[in-house]
C-alpha positions in Angstrom: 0.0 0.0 0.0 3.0 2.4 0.8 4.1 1.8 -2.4 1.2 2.8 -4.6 1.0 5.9 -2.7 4.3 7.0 -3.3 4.1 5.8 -7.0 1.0 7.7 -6.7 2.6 10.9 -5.2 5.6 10.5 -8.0 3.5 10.6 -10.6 5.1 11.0 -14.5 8.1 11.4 -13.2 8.4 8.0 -11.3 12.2 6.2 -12.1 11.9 3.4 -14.5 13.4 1.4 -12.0 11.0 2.1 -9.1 8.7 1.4 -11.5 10.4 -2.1 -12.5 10.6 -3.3 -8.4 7.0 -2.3 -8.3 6.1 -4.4 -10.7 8.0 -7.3 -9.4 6.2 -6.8 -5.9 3.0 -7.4 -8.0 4.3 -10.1 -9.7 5.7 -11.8 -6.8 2.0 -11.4 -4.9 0.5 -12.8 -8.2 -1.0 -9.9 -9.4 0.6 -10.4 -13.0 -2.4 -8.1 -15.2 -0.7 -5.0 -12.8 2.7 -6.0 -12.9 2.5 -6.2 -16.8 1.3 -3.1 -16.7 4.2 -1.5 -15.0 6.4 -4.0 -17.0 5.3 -2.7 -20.2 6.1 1.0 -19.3 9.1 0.0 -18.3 9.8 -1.8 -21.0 8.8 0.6 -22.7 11.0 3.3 -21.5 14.0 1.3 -22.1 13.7 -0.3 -25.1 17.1 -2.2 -25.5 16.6 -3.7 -21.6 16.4 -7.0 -22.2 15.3 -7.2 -18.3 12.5 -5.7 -18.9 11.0 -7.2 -21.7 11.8 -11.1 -20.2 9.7 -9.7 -17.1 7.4 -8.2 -19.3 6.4 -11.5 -20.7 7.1 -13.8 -17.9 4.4 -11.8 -16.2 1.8 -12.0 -19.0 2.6 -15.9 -19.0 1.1 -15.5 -15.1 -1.8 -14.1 -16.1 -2.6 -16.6 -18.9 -2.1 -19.3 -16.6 -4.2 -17.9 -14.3 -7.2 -18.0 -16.6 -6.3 -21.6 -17.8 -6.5 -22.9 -14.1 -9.8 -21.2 -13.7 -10.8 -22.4 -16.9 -9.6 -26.2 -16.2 -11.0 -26.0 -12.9 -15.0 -25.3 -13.9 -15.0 -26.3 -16.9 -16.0 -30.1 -18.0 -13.2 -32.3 -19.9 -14.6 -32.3 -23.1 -15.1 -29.0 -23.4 -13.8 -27.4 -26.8 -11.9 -24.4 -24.7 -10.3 -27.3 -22.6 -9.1 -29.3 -25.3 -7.7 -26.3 -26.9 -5.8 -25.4 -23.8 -4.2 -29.1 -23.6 -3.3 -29.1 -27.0 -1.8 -25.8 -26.7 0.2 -27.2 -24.2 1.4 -30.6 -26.7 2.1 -28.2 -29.5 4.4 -26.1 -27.3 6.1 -29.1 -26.0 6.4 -30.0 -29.9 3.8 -33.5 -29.8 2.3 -32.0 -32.9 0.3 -35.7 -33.7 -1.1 -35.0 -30.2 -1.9 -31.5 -30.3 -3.5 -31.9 -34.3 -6.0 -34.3 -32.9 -6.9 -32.0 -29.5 -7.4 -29.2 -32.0 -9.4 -30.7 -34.5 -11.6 -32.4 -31.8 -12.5 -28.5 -30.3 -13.0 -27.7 -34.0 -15.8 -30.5 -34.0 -17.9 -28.9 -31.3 -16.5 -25.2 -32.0 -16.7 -24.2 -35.8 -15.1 -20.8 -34.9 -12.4 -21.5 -32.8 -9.6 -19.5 -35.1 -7.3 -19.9 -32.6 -7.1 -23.9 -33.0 -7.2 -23.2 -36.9 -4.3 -20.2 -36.5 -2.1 -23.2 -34.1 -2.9 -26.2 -36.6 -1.5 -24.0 -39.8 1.5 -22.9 -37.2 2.1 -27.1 -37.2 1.4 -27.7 -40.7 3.8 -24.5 -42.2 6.7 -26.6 -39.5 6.3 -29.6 -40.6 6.6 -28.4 -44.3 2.9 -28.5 -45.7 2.3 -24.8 -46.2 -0.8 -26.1 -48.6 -2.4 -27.7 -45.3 -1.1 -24.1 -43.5 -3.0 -21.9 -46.0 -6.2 -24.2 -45.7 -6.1 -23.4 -41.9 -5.7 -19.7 -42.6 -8.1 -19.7 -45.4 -11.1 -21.1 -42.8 -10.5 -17.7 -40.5 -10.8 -15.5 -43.2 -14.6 -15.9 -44.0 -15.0 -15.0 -40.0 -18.1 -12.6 -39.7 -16.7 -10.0 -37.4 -19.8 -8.8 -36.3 -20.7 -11.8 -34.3 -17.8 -12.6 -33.6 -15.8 -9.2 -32.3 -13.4 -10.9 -30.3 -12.0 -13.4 -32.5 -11.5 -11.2 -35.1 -9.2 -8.8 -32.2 -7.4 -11.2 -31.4 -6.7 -12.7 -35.4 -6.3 -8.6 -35.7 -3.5 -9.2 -33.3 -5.4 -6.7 -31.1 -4.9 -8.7 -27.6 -5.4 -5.9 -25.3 -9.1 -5.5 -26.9 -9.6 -8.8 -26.5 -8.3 -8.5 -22.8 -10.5 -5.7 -21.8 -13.7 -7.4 -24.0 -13.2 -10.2 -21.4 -12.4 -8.6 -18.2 -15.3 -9.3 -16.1 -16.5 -12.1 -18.2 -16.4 -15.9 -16.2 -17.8 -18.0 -18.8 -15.7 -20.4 -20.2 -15.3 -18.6 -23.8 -14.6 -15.2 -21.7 -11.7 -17.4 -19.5 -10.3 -19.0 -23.1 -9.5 -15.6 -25.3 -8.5 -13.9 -21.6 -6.0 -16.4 -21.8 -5.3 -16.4 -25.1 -5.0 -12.1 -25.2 -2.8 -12.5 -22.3 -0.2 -15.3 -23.9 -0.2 -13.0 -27.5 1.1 -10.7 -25.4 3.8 -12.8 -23.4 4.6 -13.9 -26.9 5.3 -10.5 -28.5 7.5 -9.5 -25.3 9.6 -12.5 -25.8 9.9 -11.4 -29.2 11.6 -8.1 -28.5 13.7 -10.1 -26.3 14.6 -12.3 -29.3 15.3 -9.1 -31.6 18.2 -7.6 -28.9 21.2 -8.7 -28.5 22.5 -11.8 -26.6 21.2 -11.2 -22.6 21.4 -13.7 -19.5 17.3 -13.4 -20.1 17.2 -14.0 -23.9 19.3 -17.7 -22.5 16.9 -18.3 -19.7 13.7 -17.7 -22.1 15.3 -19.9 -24.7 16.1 -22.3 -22.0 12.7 -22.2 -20.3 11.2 -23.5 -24.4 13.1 -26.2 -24.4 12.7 -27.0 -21.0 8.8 -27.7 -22.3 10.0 -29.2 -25.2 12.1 -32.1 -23.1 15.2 -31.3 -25.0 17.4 -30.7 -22.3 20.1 -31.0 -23.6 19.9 -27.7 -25.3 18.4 -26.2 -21.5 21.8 -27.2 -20.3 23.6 -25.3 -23.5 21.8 -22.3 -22.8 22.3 -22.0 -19.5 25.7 -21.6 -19.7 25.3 -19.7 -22.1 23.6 -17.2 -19.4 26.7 -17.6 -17.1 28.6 -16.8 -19.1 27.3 -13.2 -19.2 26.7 -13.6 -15.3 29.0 -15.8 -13.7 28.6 -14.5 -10.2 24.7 -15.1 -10.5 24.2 -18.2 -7.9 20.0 -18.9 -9.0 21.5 -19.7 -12.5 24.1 -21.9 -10.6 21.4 -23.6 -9.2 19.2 -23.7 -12.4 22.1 -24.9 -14.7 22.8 -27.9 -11.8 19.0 -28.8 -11.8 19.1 -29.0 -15.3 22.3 -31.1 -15.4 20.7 -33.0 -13.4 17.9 -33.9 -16.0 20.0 -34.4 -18.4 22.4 -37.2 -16.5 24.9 -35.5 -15.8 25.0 -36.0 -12.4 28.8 -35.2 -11.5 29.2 -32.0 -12.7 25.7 -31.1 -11.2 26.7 -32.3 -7.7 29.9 -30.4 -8.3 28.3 -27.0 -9.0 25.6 -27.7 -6.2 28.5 -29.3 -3.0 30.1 -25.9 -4.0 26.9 -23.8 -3.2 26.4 -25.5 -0.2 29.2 -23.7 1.0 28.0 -20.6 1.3 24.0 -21.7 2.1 24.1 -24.8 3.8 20.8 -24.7 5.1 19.0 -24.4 1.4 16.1 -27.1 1.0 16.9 -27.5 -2.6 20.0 -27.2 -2.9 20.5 -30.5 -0.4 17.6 -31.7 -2.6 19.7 -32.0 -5.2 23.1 -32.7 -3.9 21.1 -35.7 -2.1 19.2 -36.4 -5.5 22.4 -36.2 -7.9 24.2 -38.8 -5.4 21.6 -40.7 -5.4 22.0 -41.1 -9.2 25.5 -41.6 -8.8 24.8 -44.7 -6.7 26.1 -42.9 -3.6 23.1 -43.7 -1.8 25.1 -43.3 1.3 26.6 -40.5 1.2 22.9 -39.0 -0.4 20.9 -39.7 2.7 22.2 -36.8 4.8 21.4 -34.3 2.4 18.2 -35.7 1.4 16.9 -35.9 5.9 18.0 -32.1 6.2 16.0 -31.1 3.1 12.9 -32.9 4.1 13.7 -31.4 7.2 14.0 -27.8 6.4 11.1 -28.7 3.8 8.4 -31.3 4.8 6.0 -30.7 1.9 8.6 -31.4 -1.0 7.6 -34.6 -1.7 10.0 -35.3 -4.4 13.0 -35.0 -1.8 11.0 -37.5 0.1 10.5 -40.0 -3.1 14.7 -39.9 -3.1 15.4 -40.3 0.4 13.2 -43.5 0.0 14.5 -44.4 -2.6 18.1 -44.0 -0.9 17.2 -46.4 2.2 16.0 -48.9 0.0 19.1 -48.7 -1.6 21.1 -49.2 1.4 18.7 -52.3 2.1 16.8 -50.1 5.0 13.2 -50.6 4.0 11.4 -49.8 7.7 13.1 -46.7 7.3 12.2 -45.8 4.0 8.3 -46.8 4.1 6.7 -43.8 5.8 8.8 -41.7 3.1 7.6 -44.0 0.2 3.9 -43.9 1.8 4.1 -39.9 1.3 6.0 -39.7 -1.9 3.7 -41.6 -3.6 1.0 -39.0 -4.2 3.3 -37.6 -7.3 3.8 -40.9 -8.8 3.2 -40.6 -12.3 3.7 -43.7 -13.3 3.7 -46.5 -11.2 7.4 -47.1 -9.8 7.0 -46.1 -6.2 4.4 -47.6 -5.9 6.5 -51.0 -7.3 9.1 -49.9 -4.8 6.6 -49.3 -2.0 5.3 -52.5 -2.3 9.1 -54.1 -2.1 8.8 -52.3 0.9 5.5 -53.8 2.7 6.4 -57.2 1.4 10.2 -56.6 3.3 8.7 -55.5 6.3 6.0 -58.0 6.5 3.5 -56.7 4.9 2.1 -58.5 2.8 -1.7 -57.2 1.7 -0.4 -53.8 1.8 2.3 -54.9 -0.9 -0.4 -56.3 -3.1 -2.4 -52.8 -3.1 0.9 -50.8 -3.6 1.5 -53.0 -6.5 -2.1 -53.1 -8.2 -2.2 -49.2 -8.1 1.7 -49.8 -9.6 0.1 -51.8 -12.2 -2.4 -49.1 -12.5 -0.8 -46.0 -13.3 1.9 -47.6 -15.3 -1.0 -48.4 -18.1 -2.4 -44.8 -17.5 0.7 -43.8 -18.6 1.8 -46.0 -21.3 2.4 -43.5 -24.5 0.6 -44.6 -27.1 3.0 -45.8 -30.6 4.2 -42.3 -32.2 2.0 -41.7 -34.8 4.2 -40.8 -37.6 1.2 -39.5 -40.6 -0.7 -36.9 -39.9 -4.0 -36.6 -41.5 -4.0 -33.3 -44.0 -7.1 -30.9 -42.5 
């Protein structure tokens, strides 16, 4: 509150970079519609800050997700502004098969949804069929703009119409193109990021794509790309030895992680993923005491407690690792603690519980079977 006032009191003349920690107050407090706001002017103001523009479009990124969850959260499954939203999230993370078929089954129960068409003839013109591309673009253009005012903003490009046309709108449509508006603009940010020259942020944006893509071994080669410009910057320490960490490399992310430790010894995730990284070193050992002081320091981090029981297990202790186990296992994805939970129960003499660890094991490893790559793709 003291802030706005004196922003308030400042008026024209308020420093870009008051401005800027505004902003990230708002951000940080979730309120990313205002902290875009102040972004953009500041952003704005400085036009070759690559800060400004990364936190420009990080924030409108908030606000779209923000809709989405609302969206996802009242909406039923087979709605056409759901599927749209999942396959937005396939295309980005390049499954195009996947994200074609979501698309054209919200085209089957919404005619004009021009943002499917616009994101199918994205796919088709990158996989090389710009005839399928210009068939997509061809079914927006006989869009009646007079029912349809805000499709036609935001095909115009006109996002912040579309934003302010759905302000105080909570039906499902209104939640879609909020979201929609609100990731144009994130996307046209991160495009005057792309246009300057090489930053830490331009590395960290690229880094954070193919991070969603799964290709991490290019998160790990932009990474250091971004230390190299900021060497002293220990969160992109941390970052780059997560990521090493995801893509094997487990020794040189241990190394760059047991030498932050030094200087913040009582950091959750950093003994996360010292404890994590020896782990996958086959240290299991020498991982359990930085895995017990980061579920220590951090209770609700489930994943640190998946590794620490996974670590007793390894060094043959199931009693120890089963309460562990029992609360890791709410973020199984696919069935293997539960496998290794039920090597737990039947090791400790349990055998009924063993057989329901393994039958949900059995479970969510079919729920998450991929299905065989589908390698045609049916033209529109």
């Amino acid at each position: 509150m003291i802030a706005l006032l004196l922003l308030a009191l400042a008026g024209p003349q308020t420093s870009t970079a008051a401005r800027f920690q505004h902003a990230q107050a708002l951000a940080a407090t979730g309120r990313y519609e205002l902290a875009a706001a102040e972004f953009r002017q500041a952003a704005e103001a400085q036009p070759a800050n690559p800060r400004a523009w990364y936190a420009l479009g990080r924030a409108w990124v908030g606000a779209a997700s923000e809709s989405y969850v609302e969206l996802l959260g009242k909406a039923p499954p087979d709605s056409p502004y759901v599927r749209a939203v999942q396959a937005d999230g396939l295309m980005r993370r390049m499954q195009y098969p996947a994200a074609i078929a979501g698309f054209r089954a919200a085209l089957a129960q919404q005619p004009d949804l021009v943002s499917a068409h616009t994101a199918l003839a994205a796919m088709y013109a990158q996989l090389g069929r710009q005839d399928w591309a210009a068939k997509e673009r061809a079914a927006n253009a006989g869009l009646g703009c007079a029912s349809h005012p805000v499709e036609c903003d935001f095909l115009a490009g006109k996002y912040d119409a579309v934003l302010r046309a759905t302000a105080a709108g909570a039906t499902d449509a209104a939640l879609y193109w909020h979201g929609q508006a609100a990731t144009g603009l994130g996307r046209r940010a991160f495009n005057k990021l792309e246009q300057l020259p090489p930053s830490v942020e331009l590395h960290k944006y690229r880094a954070g794509v193919h991070w969603e893509a799964d290709r991490r071994l290019d998160v790990v080669q932009d990474l250091r790309a971004a230390l190299k410009l900021a060497p002293a910057d220990r969160d992109l320490r941390q970052q780059l030895a997560s990521a090493l960490g995801a893509a094997g490399f487990f020794e040189e992310a241990y190394a760059i992680v047991h030498a932050l430790l030094r200087d913040a010894p009582d950091s959750a995730q950093l003994n996360a993923l010292a404890g994590t990284a020896l782990l996958s070193m086959k240290n299991a050992e020498e991982a359990i005491p930085f895995l017990k002081k980061s579920v220590a320091l951090e209770p609700r981090n489930l994943e640190a407690q998946s590794s620490l029981g996974r670590a007793y297990m390894d060094t043959g202790d199931a009693r120890l690792a089963l309460p562990f186990l029992e609360a890791a296992t709410r973020v199984d994805s696919d069935g293997s603690l539960h496998h290794l939970l039920a090597t737990a129960y039947r090791r400790t003499g349990q055998p009924r519980l063993a057989e329901e660890a393994m039958a949900k094991s059995r479970e969510l490893a079919a729920r998450s079977a991929k299905p065989p790559a589908q390698l045609d793709i049916p033209p529109p």
